[in-house]
C-alpha positions in Angstrom: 16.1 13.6 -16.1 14.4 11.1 -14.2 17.2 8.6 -14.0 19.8 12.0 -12.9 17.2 12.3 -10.0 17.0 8.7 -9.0 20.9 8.7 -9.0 21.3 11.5 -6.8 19.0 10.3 -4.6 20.7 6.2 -4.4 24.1 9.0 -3.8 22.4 10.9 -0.9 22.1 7.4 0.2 25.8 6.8 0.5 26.0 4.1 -2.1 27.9 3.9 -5.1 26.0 3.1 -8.0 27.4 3.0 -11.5 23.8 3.7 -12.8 20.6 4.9 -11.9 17.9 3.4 -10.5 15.7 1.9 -13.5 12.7 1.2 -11.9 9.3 3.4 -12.6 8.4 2.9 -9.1 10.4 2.1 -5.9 10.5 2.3 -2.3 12.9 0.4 0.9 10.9 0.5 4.3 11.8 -0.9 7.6 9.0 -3.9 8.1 8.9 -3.6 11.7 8.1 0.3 11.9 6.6 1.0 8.6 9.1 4.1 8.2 10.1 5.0 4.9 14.0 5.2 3.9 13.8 5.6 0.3 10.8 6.6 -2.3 10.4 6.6 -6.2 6.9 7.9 -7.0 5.8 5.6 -4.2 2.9 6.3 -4.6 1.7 5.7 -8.5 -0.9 3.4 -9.1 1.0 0.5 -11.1 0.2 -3.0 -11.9 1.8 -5.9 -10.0 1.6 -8.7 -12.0 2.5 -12.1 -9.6 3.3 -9.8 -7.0 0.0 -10.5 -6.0 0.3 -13.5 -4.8 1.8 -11.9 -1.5 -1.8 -11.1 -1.1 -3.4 -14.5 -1.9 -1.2 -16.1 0.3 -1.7 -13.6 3.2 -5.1 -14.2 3.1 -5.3 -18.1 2.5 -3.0 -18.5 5.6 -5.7 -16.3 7.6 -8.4 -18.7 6.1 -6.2 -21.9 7.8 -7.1 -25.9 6.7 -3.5 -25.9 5.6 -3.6 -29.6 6.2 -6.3 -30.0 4.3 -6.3 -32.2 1.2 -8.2 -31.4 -1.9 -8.3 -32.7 -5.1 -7.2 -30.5 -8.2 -10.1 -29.8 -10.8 -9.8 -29.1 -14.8 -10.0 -25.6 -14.5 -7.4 -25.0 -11.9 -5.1 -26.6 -14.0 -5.8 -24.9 -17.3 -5.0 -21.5 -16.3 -2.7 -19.7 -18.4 0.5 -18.4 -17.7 3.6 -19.6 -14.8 3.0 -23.2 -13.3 3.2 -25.4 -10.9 1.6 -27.5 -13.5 -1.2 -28.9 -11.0 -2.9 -32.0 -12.5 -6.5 -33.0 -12.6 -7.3 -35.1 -10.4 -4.6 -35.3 -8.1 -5.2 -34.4 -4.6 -2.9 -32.2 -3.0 -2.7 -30.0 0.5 -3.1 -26.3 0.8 0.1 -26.0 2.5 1.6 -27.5 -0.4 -0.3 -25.5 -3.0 1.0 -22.4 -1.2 4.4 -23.3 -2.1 3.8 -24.0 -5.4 2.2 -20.3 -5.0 5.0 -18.7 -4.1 8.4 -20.5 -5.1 7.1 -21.4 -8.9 4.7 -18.3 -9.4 2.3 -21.0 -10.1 -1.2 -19.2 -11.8 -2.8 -22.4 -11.3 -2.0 -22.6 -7.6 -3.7 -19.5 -7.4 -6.7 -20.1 -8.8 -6.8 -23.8 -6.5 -6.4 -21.6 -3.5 -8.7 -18.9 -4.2 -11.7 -21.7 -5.1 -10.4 -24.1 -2.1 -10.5 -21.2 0.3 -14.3 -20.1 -0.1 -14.7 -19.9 -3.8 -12.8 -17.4 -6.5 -14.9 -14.6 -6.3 -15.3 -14.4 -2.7 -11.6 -14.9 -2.2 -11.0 -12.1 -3.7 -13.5 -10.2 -1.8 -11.6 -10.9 1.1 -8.0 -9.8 -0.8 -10.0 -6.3 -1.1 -11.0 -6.8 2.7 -7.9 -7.4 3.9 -6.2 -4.1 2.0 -8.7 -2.2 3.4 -7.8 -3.5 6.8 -4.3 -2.7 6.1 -5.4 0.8 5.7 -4.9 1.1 2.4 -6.4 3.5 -0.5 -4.6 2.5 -3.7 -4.7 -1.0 -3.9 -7.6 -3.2 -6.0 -7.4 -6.9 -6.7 -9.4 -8.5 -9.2 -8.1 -12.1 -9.3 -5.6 -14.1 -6.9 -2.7 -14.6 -9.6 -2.0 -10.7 -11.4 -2.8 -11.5 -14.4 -3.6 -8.2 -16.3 -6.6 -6.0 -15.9 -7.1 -2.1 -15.7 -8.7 -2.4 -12.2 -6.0 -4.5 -10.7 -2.9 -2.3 -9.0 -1.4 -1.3 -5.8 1.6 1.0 -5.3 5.2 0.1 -4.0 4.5 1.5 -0.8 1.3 -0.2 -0.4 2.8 -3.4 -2.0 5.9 -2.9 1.1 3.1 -2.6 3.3 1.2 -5.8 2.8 4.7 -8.0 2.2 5.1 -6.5 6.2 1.9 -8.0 7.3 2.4 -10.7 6.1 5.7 -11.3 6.9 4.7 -11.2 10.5 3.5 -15.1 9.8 5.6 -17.5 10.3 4.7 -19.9 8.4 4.8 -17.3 5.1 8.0 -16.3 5.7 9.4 -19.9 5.7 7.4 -20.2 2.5 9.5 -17.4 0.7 12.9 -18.2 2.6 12.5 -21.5 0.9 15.1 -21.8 -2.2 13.7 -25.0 -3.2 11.8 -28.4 -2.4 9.5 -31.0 -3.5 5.6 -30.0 -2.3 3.3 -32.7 -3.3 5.5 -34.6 -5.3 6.1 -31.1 -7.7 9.3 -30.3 -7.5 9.5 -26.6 -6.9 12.5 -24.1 -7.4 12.2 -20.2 -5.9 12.4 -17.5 -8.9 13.5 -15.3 -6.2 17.4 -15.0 -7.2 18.5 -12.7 -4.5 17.8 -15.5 -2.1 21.2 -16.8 -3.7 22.7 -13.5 -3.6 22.2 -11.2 -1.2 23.1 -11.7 2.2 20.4 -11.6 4.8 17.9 -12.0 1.5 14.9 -14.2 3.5 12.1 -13.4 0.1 9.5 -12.4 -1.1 8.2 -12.5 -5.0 8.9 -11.8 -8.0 6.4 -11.0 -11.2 6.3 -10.2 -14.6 3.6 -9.5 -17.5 4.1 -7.6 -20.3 1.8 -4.7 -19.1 3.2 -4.7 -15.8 6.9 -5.1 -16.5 9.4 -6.9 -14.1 8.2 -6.5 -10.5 9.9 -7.4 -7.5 9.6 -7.5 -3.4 12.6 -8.1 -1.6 13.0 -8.6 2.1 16.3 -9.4 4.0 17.5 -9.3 8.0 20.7 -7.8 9.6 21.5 -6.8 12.7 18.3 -7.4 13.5 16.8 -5.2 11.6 14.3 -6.4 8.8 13.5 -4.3 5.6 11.5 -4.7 2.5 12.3 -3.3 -1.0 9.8 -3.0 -3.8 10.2 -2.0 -7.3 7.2 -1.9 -10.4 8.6 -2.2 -13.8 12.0 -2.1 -13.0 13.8 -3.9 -16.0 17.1 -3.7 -13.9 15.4 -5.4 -11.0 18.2 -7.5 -9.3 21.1 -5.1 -9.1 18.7 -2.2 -8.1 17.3 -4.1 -5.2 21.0 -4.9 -4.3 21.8 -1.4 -3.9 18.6 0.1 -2.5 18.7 -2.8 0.3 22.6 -1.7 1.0 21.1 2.1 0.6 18.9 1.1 3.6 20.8 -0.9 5.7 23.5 1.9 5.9 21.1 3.9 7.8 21.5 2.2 11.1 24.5 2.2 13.3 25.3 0.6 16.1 24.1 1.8 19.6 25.4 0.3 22.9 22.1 -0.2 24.6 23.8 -1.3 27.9 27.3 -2.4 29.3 28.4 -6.2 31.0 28.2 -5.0 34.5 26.3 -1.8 34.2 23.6 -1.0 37.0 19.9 -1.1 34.6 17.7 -0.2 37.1 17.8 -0.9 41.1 15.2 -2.7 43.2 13.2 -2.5 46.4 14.5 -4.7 49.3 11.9 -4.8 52.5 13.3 -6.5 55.8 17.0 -6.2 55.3 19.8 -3.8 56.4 19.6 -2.0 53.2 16.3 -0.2 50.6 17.6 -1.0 47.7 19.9 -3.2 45.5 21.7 -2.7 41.8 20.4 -4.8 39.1 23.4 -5.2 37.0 23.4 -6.5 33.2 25.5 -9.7 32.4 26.9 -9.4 29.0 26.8 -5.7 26.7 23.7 -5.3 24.5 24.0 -3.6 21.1 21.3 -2.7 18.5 21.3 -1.2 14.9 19.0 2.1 15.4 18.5 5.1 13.0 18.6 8.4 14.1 16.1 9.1 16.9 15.2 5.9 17.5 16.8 5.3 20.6 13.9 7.6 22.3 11.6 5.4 21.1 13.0 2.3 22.5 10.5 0.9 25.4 12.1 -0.7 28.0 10.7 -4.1 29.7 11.9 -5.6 33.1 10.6 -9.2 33.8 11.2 -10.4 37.2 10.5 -9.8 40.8 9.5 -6.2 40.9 10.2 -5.9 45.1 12.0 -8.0 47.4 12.4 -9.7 50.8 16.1 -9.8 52.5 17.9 -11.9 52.2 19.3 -11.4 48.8 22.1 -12.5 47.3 24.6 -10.7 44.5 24.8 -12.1 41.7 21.8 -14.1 41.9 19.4 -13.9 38.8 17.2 -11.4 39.1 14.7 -11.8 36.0 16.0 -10.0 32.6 15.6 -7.0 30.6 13.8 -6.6 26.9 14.3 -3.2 25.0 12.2 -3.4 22.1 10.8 -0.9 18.9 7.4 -1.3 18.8 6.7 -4.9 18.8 10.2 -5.8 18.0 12.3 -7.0 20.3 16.1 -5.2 19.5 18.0 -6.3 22.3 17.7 -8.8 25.4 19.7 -10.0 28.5 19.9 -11.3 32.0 20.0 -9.7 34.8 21.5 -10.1 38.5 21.7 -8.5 41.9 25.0 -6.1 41.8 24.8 -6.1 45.6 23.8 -8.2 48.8 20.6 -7.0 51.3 21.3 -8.9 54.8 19.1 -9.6 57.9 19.3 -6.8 60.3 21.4 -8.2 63.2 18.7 -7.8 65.9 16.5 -10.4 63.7 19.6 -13.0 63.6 20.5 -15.9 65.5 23.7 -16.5 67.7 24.8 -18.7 65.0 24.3 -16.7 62.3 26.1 -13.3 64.4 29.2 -15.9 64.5 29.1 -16.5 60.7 28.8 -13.0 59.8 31.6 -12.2 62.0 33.6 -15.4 60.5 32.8 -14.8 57.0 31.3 -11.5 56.5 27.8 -11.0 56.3 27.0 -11.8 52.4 28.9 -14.9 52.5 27.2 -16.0 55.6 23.8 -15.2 53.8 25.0 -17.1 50.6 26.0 -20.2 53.0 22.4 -20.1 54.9 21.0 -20.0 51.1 22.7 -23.1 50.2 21.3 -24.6 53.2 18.0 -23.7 52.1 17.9 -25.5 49.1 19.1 -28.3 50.4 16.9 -31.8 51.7 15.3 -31.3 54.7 
């Protein structure tokens, strides 16, 4: 039954799928707006194995000292489980430790970060702190790494929900983007497949345990438009976060935001023969939106709010953002789509000839030339 519902629901999706999802827990959201565009129980209490680390990176990025050097001790070294295989004594940097956190699952690197950065059991005080932050209610850490343990779980959607945050550094989401490198002389290769195969794929982590099953967060980026999929226990991991990414991607279409040429907005002249002058857009801006979205879309002018004649078409006049919360969708320049000129009274007898010469917007573009000119 369950995997007859999840089928139906990748269908409603518009994407063929020979089988059904096999995840016990799923869910694709749009990182930049949080909105949900596809759920499987969501919302159940699971645990995450080194899906974790998301967390323990977020937060040792938030602590800073990235350049800092540190040398490794027994105990980091000796914990059980995926490695960067860390060795005593050596001294290593926290930037360096976080890729060893986050390309090779690395337990130890975990445990090196969570003592470096304040001391284990504080560090994970702060993994609590920051959940809580995040607003949210079903999420528990008990160590920086996901190794098993009743009181350590989250939930897909709260899983989604920290991989956003902390996507929104940039220095994690180089980290994950990474598909392999040398960090302190360990030579470090990204267990993130979909990096390789999926295009747009720019992270995040996988995980596994026995209790926990295969668990996997998936981001990628097209069209501008970034989301993040997350499935717990999903023994089918790879294929279904190819076809629940492609399930959410195909619910944005492109809008035409604005037209090449197309007056955006006009502008305010004081001291010229006209009130007003077109701001015209240079090139056509498109942006992938859902349904709806479009309303929500706040537009932003920068530039020269009024003024003074003359003025000059085509001449730059600032440019225009539209974005989606924070998220800048869609940019350009713009210019004057029309010329404001010195009333005649307020001209000289030279200028009078030009305009009758030239015409008046070509005499104004001459005496601006002249302006900029030595003096």
């Amino acid at each position: 039954m369950k995997k007859t519902v999840c089928c139906l629901l990748l269908l409603m999706l518009c994407i063929p799928v020979s089988d059904a999802l096999s995840a016990q827990s799923a869910v694709v959201i749009d990182a930049d707006t949080g909105d949900v565009l596809f759920e499987h129980n969501a919302d159940t209490r699971l645990p995450m194995a080194s899906t974790t680390k998301i967390m323990t990176a977020l937060v040792a990025l938030e602590t800073g000292g990235l350049e800092r050097m540190y040398t490794v001790k027994k105990e980091y070294a000796a914990v059980e489980g995926s490695s960067m295989y860390l060795q005593e004594g050596e001294r290593i940097t926290l930037r360096d430790t976080l890729y060893g956190l986050m390309l090779a699952s690395g337990n130890d690197a975990a445990v090196a970060i969570a003592e470096e950065c304040g001391g284990y059991d504080a560090f994970v005080e702060k993994m609590n702190a920051k959940a809580a932050a995040l607003g949210l209610k079903d999420t528990h850490f008990v160590n920086p790494n996901g190794l098993p343990d009743a009181s350590h779980y989250t939930t897909a959607h709260e899983l989604a929900m920290i991989t956003a945050a902390a996507l929104r550094d940039p220095v994690f989401r180089q980290i994950v983007a990474t598909q392999s490198c040398t960090a302190g002389g360990h030579v470090l290769t990204n267990h993130n497949r979909l990096l390789r195969m999926y295009d747009g794929a720019i992270g995040v982590k996988t995980g596994f345990t026995r209790a926990a099953g295969r668990c996997l967060v998936s981001a990628a980026e097209r069209s501008g438009r970034t989301l993040i999929a997350v499935t717990l226990n999903d023994p089918d991991d790879w294929n279904d976060h190819i076809a629940l990414l492609d399930a959410g991607f195909a619910q944005y279409e492109p809008v035409t935001l604005h037209g090449a040429g197309e007056t955006v907005v006009t502008q305010r002249v004081f001291g010229g023969d006209v009130e007003q002058v077109p701001l015209t857009a240079q090139h056509t801006v498109t942006a992938y939106l859902r349904p709806g979205e479009r309303d929500k879309l706040k537009t932003v002018r920068y530039g020269e709010k009024i003024c003074y004649a003359p003025v000059v078409r085509t001449a730059n006049a600032g440019r225009i953002e539209y974005r989606l919360g924070e998220r800048v969708l869609g940019q350009d320049t713009l210019v004057y789509g029309g010329a404001a000129l010195l009333p005649p009274e307020e001209k000289s007898i030279g200028e009078r000839l030009l305009d009758r010469l030239f015409g008046g917007e070509q005499a104004q573009t001459i005496e601006k030339q002249d302006a900029g000119g030595e003096q």
